[in-house]
N, C-alpha and C positions, 0 to 999 in steps of 0.2 A: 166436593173436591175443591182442593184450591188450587188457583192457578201460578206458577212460579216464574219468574221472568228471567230468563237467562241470560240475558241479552248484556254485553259489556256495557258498562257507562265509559264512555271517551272523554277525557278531558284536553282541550287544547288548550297548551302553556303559549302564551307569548313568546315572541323571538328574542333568545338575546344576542342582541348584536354585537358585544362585549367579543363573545365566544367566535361571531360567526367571522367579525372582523380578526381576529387572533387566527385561524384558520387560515382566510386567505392571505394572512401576512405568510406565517409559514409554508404557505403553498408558493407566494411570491418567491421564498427568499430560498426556496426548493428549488425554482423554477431558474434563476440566477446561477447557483452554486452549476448544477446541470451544466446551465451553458458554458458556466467557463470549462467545465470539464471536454464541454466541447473544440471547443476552441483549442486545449491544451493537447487534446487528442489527434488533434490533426494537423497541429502548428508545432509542433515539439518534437524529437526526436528521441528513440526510446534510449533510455538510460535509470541510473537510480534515479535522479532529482524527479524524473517525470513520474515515478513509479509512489517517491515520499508526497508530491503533490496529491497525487489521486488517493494517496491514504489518506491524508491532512482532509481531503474535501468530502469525503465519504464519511468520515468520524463526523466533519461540521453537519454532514445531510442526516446523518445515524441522530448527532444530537437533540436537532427541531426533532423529528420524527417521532424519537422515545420520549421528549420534552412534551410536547404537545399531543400526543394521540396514545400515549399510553401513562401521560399523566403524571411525567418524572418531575417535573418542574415545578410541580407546588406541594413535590415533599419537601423533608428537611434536607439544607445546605449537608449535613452529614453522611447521609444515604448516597448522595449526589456524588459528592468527592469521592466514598467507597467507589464506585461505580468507575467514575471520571479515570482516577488515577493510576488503577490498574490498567486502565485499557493504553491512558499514555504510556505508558510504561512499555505495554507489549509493541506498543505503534516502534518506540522508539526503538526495539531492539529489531524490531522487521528492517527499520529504515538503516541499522548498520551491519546488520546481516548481508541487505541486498547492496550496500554498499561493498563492503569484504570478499563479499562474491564477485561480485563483477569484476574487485579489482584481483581478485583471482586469477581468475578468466582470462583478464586480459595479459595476465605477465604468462600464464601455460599457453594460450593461444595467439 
């Protein structure tokens, strides 16, 4: 009878630091956007501008995010823009909607 080894072979790769460092920048620059959001959240008073702010800064954390962890940023420039441009597009028609409304709002109430 022969005997069969099942047993996994593991290889351990080197670190690349390249990657690890690219990580904690976008974790940085996560951690940054955050705070002003913080900052904006409790120093600003609710209105549109406050409301386009926190879209503009969510798209910027949306961008690192699908950029770096799901790998967008080392397709092609083409793919990118498809992506990019539609979503400005919707940003911007939120941000005159909620402008429209408000100033609705405030001429009925």
């Amino acid at each position: 009878m022969e005997h069969h080894d099942n047993t996994p072979q593991i290889e351990v790769q080197p670190a690349d630091k390249a990657k690890i460092w690219g990580i904690w920048k976008v974790m940085l620059i996560l951690l940054a956007v955050t705070a002003v959001e913080f900052v904006i959240a409790f120093t600003m008073e609710s209105g549109a501008i406050k409301t386009f702010i926190f879209v503009i800064l969510t798209i910027v954390k949306a961008f690192y995010i699908v950029g770096q962890f799901m790998h967008l940023s080392h397709e092609k420039k083409s793919l990118i823009w498809a992506i990019l441009l539609p979503t400005m597009f919707i940003v911007f028609l939120l941000f005159i909607l909620s402008y429209q409304g408000s100033a609705i709002f405030s001429l009925l109430y």
